[in-house]
C-alpha positions as CSV (number, residue, x, y, z in Angstrom):
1,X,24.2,-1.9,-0.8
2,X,21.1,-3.4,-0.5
3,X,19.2,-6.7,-2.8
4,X,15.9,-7.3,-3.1
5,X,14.1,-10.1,-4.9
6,X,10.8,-10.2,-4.6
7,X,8.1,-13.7,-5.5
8,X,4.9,-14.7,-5.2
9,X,2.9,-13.5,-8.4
10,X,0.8,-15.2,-10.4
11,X,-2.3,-15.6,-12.3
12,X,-5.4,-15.0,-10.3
13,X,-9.2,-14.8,-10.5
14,X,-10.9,-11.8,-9.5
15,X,-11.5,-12.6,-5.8
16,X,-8.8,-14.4,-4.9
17,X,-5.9,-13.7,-2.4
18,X,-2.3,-13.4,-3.0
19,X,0.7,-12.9,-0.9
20,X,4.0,-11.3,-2.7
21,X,7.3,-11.5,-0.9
22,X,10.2,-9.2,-0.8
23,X,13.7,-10.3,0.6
24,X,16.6,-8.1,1.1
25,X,20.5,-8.5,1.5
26,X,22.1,-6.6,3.1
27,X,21.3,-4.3,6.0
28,X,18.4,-2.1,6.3
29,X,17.7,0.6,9.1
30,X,15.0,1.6,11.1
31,X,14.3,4.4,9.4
32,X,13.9,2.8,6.2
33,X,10.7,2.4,4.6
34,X,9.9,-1.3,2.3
35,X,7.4,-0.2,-0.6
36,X,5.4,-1.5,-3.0
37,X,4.7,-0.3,-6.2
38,X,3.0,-1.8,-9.4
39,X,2.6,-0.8,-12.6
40,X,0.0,-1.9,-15.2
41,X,0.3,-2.3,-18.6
42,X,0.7,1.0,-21.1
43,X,0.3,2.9,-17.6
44,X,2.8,4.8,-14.9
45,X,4.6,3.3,-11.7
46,X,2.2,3.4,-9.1
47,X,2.5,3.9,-5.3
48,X,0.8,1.2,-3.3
49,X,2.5,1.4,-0.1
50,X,5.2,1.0,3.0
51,X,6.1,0.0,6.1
52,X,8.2,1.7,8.3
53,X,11.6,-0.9,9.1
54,X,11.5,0.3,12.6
55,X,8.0,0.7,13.8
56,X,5.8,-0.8,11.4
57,X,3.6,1.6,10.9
58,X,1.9,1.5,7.6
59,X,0.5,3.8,4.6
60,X,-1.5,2.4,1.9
61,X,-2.7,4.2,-1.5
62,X,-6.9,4.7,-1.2
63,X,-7.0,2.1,-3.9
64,X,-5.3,-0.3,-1.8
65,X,-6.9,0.7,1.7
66,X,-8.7,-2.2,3.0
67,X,-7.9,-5.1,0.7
68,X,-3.7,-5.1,1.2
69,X,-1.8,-5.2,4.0
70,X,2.3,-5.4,4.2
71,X,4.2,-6.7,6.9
72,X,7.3,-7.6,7.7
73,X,9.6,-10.1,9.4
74,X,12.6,-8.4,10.4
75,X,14.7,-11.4,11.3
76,X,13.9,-12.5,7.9
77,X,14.3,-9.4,6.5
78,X,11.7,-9.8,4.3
79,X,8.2,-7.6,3.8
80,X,4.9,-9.0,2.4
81,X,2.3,-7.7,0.1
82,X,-0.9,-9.4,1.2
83,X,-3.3,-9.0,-1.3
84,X,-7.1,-9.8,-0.7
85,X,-10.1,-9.8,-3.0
86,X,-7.9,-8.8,-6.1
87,X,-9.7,-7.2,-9.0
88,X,-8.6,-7.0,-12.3
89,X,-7.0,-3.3,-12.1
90,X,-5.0,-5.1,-10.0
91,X,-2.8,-6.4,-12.7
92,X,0.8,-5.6,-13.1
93,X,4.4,-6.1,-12.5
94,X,4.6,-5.2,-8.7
95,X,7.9,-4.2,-7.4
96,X,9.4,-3.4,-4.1
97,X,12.0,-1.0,-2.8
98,X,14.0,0.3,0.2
99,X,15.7,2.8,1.7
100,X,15.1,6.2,2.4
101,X,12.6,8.0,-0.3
102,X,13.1,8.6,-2.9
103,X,14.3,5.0,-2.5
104,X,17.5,3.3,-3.2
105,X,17.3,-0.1,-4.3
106,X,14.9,-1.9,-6.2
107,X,13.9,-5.3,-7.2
108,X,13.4,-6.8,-10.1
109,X,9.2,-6.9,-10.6
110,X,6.7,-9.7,-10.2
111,X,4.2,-9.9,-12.1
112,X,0.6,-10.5,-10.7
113,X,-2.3,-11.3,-13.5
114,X,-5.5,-10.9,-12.4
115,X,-8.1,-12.6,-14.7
116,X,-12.3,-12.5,-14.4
C-alpha cells in the first residue's frame, strides 16, 4: 500500500511559477509511473502527465508541453510538478497518483488558483 500527500498550491498570478510536491510511503517500483492530474472547476479529471519510477522518462498532455516539467527524487521518493508561466486554465485541484495504470493510489488534491 502506497500514501501520497501532495503540497505546494496556492494562489498565483498568470505568469508566475509554481512547484507542487508529491510524497509517497511506502514502496514504489520501477515500473511504476507518478502522474499528475487536475481538474478544474464544473469540468472532468484531466491527464497532465508522468514519469516513469525507473527511467524517468516523461509524457506530458499538449496543454502542458513546454511550460511543466515533473521530476523526481527517488531517495525522497517524492515527484514534482513544476509549473511555469501558469495561465488561468490552469486552475484546479491537482492531484497525483502511482502505480501501474490505471493507477492505484491517490492523494488527496491541491489546489492551485490561478488569478489575472
Amino acid at each position: 500500500q502506497v500514501q501520497l500527500v501532495e503540497s505546494g498550491g496556492g494562489l498565483v498570478q498568470a505568469g508566475d511559477s509554481l512547484r507542487l510536491s508529491c510524497a509517497a510511503s511506502g514502496r514504489l517500483y520501477s515500473s511504476h509511473h507518478m502522474a499528475w492530474f487536475r481538474q478544474a472547476p464544473g469540468k472532468d479529471r484531466e491527464f497532465v502527465g508522468f514519469i516513469r519510477w525507473g527511467y524517468g522518462t516523461t509524457v506530458y498532455a499538449n496543454s502542458v508541453k513546454g511550460r511543466f516539467t515533473i521530476t523526481r527524487d527517488r531517495s525522497k521518493n517524492t515527484s514534482y510538478l513544476q509549473m511555469n508561466s501558469l495561465q488561468l486554465t490552469d486552475t484546479g485541484v491537482y492531484y497525483c497518483a502511482a502505480g501501474s495504470e490505471p493507477y492505484n493510489w491517490w492523494g488527496q488534491g491541491t489546489q492551485v488558483t490561478v488569478s489575472s
